[in-house]
Each structure stands twice: as C-alpha cells, then as structure tokens.
C-alpha positions as a Python dict, from the first residue, in 0.01 Angstrom:
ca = {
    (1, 'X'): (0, 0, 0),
    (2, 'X'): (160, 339, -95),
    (3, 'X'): (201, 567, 203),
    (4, 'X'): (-29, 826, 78),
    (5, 'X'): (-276, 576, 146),
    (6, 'X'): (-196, 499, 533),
    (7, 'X'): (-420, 458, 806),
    (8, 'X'): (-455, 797, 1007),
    (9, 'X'): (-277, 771, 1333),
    (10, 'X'): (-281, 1056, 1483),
    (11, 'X'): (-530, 986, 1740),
    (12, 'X'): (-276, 748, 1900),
    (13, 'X'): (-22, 984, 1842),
    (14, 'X'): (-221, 1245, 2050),
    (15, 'X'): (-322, 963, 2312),
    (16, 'X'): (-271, 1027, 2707),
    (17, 'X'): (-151, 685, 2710),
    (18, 'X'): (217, 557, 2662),
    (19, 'X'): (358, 527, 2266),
    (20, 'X'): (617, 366, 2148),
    (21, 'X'): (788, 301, 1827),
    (22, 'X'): (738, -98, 1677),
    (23, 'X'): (859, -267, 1423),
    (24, 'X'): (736, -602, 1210),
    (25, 'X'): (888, -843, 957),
    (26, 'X'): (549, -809, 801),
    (27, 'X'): (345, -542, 904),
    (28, 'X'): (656, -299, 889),
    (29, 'X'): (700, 42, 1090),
    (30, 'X'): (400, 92, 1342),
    (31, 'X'): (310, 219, 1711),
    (32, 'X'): (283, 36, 2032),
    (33, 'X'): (19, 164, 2277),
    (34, 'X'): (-24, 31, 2616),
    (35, 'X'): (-369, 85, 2789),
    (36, 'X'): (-355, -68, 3136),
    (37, 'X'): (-300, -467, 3096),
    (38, 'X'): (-411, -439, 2737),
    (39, 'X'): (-149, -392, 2471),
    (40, 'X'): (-248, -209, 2109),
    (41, 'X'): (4, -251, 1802),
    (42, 'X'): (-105, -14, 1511),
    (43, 'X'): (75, -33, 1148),
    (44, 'X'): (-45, 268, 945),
    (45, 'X'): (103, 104, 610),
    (46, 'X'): (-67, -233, 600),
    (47, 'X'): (-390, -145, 774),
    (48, 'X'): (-316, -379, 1085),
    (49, 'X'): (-449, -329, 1404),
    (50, 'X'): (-361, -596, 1686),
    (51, 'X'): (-461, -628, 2036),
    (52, 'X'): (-374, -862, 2328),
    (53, 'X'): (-459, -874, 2675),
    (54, 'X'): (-316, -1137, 2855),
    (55, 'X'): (-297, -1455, 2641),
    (56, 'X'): (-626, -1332, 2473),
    (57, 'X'): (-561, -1119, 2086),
    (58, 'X'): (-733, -998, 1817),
    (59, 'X'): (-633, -838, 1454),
    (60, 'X'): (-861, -585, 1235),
    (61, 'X'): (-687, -610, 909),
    (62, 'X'): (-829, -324, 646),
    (63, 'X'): (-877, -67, 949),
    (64, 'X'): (-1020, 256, 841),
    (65, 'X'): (-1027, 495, 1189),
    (66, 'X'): (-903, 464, 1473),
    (67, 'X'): (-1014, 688, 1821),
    (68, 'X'): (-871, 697, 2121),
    (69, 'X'): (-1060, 855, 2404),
    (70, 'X'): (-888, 941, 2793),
    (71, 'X'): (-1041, 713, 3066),
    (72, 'X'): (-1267, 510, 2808),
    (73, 'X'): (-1006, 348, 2560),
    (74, 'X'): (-876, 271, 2226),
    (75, 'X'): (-1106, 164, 1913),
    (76, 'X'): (-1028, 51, 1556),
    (77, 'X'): (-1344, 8, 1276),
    (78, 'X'): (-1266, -135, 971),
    (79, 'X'): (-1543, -99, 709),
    (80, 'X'): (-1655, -254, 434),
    (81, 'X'): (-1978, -160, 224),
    (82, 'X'): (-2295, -309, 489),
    (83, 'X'): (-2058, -409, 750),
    (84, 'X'): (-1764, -342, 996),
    (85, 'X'): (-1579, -468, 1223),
    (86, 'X'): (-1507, -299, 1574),
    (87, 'X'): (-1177, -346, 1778),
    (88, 'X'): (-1224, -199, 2180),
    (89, 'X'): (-990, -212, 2474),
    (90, 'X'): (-1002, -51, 2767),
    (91, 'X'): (-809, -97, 3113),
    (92, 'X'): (-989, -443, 3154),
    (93, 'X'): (-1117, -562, 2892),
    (94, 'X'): (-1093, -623, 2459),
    (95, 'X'): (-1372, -703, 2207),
    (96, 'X'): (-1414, -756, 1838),
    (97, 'X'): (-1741, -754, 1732),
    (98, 'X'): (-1899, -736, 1340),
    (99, 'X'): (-2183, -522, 1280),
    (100, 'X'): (-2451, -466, 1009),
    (101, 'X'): (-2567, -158, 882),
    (102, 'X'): (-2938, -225, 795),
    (103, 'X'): (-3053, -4, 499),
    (104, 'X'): (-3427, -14, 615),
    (105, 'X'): (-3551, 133, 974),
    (106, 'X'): (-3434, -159, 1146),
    (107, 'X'): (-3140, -17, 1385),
    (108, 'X'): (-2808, -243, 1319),
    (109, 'X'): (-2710, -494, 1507),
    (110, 'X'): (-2400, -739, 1619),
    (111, 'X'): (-2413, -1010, 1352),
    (112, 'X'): (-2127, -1153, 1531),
    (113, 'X'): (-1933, -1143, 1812),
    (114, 'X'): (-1621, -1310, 1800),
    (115, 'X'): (-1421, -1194, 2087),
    (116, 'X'): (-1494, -1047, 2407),
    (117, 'X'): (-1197, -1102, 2714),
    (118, 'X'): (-1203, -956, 3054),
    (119, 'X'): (-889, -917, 3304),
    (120, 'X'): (-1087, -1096, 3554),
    (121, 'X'): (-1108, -1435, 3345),
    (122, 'X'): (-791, -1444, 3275),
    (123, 'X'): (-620, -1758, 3390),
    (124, 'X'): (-317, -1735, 3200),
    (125, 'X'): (10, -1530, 3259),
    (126, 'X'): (4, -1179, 3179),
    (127, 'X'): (228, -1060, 2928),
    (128, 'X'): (434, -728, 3017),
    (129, 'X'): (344, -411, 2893),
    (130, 'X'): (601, -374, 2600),
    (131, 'X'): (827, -29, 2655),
    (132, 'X'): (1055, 40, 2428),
    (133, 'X'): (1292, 163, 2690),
    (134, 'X'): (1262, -211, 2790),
    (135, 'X'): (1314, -347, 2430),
    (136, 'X'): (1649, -588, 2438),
    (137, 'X'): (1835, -727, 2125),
    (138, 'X'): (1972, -1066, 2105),
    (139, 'X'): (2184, -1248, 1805),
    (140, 'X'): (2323, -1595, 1912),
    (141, 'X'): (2212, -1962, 1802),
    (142, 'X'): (1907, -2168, 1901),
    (143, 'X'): (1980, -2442, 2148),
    (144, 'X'): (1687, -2673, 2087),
    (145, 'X'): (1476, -2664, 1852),
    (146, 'X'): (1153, -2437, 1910),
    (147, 'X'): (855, -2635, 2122),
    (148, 'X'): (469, -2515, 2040),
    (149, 'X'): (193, -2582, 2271),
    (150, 'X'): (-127, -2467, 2301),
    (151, 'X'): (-308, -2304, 2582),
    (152, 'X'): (-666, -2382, 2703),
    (153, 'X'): (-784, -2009, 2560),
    (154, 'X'): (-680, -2133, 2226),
    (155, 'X'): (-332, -1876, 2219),
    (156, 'X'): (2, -2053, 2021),
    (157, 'X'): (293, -2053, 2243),
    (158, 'X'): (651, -2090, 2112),
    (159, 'X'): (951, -2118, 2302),
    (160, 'X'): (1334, -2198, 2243),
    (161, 'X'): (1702, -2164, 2432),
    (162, 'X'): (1918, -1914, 2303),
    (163, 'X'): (2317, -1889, 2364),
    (164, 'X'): (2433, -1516, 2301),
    (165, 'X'): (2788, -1494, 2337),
    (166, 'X'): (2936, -1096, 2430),
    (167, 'X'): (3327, -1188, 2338),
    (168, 'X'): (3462, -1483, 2112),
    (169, 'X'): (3580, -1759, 2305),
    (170, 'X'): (3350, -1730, 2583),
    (171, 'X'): (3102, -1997, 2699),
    (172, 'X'): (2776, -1771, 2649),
    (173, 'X'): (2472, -1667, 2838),
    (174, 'X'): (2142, -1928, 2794),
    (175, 'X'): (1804, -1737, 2736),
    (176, 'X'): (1503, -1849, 2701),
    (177, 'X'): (1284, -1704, 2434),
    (178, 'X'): (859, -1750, 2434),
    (179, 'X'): (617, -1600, 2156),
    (180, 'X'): (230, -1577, 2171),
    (181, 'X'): (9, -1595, 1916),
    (182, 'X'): (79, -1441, 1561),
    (183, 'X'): (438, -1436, 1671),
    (184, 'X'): (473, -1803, 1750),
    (185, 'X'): (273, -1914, 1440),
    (186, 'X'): (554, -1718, 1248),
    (187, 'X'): (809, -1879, 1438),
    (188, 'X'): (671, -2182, 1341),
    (189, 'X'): (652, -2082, 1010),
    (190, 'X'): (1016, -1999, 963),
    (191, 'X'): (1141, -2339, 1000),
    (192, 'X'): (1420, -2198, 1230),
    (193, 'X'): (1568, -2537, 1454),
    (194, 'X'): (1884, -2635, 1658),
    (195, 'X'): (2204, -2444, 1566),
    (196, 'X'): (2116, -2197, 1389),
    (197, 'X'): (2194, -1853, 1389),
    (198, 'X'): (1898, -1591, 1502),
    (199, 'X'): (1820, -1294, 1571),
    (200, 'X'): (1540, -1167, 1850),
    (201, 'X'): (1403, -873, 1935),
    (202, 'X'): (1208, -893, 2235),
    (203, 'X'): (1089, -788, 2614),
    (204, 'X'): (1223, -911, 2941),
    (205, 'X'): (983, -1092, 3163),
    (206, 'X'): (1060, -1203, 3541),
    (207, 'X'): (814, -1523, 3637),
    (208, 'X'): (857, -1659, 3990),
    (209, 'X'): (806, -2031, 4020),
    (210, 'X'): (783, -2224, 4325),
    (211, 'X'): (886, -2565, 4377),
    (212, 'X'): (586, -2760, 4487),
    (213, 'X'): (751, -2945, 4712),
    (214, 'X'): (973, -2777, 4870),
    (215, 'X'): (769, -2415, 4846),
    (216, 'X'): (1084, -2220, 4766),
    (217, 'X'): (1074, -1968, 4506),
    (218, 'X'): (1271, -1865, 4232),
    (219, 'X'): (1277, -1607, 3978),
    (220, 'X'): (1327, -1715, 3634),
    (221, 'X'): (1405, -1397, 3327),
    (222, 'X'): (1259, -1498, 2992),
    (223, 'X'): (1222, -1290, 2715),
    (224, 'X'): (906, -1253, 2521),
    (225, 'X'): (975, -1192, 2151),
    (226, 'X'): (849, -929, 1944),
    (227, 'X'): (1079, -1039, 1629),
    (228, 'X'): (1265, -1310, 1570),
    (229, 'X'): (1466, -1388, 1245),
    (230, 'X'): (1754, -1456, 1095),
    (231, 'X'): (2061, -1174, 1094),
    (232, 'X'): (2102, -931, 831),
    (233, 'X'): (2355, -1100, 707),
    (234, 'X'): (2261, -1438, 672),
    (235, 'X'): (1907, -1327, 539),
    (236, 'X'): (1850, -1402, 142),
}
C-alpha cells in the first residue's frame, strides 16, 4: 500500500496513554500503545491493528479509523460496504465484534461477536506491557529446537534456548525465548531449529516459580519476543 494511502494515526499519536515506536517483519514500521493490561500494536502502512490482553488477541486487518478517548479506551473500525468490524480495549477488557448496517428502519445490530476477554477471566500469565525503553536485542544460536503448545484459551505458544555470546571464546549466556500468538505461528513458520543462527528482538519478563515441594521460590528472566529472524547477514 503506498504511504499516501496509510491509516490515520494521529489519534494514538495524540493519546494520554504511553507510545512507542514498533517494528514487524510483516506489518513494517507501526506504534505500540499500552492501555492498562491491554497492549495495542497499530501499522499505518498495512492497515493492521492488533490487540492482546493477557494470552487473549485480536487483529482488524483493512482498518479505516481509529479513536482513542482518555479514561474510556482505544477503538479501531474497519469498514466494508454493509458491515464493519469494531476493535475496543479498555483498562480491563478487549472485544471484536462485526456489525450490520441495515438499509431499512431496522437499527443495526451485532451479527457476530467473536471476541470479548475480561482481566478478571484471565487464567493465564500476563504478558508485560512492552516499553521500548525495555526493548532488548539478542543475536546468538538456538539451542533446541523451538517447542509449540497450546493453551486452554486457544493462544500458540513458542519457546526456544538461546546462547548469546558478548566476546569470542566465551562460553555464552542461555536465554530463554517464548512468543504468543501471531508471533509463534511465524516462528513456526520460519522453520528456524537447533544451531542456527537468530536474531530476536524482544521484552524481558521475570516469572517466579515455586517448587511444589519444597515451596521455595525462584525467579526465572525470559524474554518474550516481538521479532525473531535470521541476521542481516545471513538473510536471502
């Protein structure tokens, strides 16, 4: 899409919530937008509008407005002809919902809702709001091969080791490297496995874990991904 036809962002631009710069192997340049536990990705160029709250997402492709409002929330439509689509998140809670304009007197009405999360049902672990002054960059080589699983809301989950190493010679530092959703399906997708050479852009995340036996506690750092791909240089 030529950038004289981008999606008009500058209501998140003037938002009283924090903005930060994001970037996406396929969506491209875009905004991040954090609205209590709910987390708003907006990519002017392709039309994409994603949302997550915990391990609950949705994505408005074709947006066409977007309006943010102080102490209400953030909301994407994307319309086409009869119908459109509706993206809302607030502090608690996201829902997409499809609606149909009626051309006689009947008022419209929700066709179909497809999602519709609250903060209180979630079960799952939250995922961190994503600052950019929190943003960490990683090249090293896959330890094991990524593992998927699937949680009970439905969410992909992809996860992997990763040995960075900060001088030659050295033995390395292990991370461990989780994706959610439309980022572990492309992780999937890219066919990246043991040994090979990667590159991650992602979030730190500090889970405690207790030992059920025992009841001690420990802290364990992962890092939720954003991006992950190969270097510029090994890229075709």
């Amino acid at each position: 899409m030529s950038k004289e036809n981008e999606l008009d962002i500058s209501p998140v631009i003037r938002a009283p919530y924090p903005v930060s710069p994001l970037d996406d192997l396929d969506d491209g340049a875009g905004i991040h937008l954090a609205i209590g536990s709910c987390v708003v990705e907006v990519f002017p160029a392709t039309r994409v509008t994603r949302a997550r709250m915990g391990h609950t997402a949705a994505r408005l492709t074709g947006t066409t407005a977007l309006r943010v409002v102080q102490d209400v929330g953030f909301f994407a439509e994307a319309r086409d002809g009869d119908c459109y689509t509706t993206l809302g998140v607030d502090e608690t809670s996201l829902s997409l919902a499809v609606r149909q304009v009626r051309r006689s007197n009947i008022p419209e009405q929700v066709v179909e809702a497809r999602i519709v999360a609250e903060t209180e049902a979630a079960t799952a672990t939250v995922e961190p709001q994503e600052r950019d002054s929190d943003r960490v960059t990683l090249v090293g080589r896959i330890g094991y091969a990524p593992k998927f699983r699937t949680t009970p809301r439905g969410t992909l989950v992809g996860s992997f080791s990763m040995n960075v190493h900060e001088r030659p010679g050295d033995q390395g530092t292990w991370h461990k490297i989780v994706a959610f959703g439309v980022r572990a399906e492309k992780l999937r997708e890219s066919g990246l496995g043991k040994g090979d050479e990667v590159q991650v852009v992602g979030y730190p995340h500090v889970a405690e874990r207790r030992n059920q036996k025992t009841g001690e506690a420990k802290q364990d750092t992962q890092i939720y991904a954003a991006v992950v791909k190969k270097p510029k240089a090994k890229e075709e």
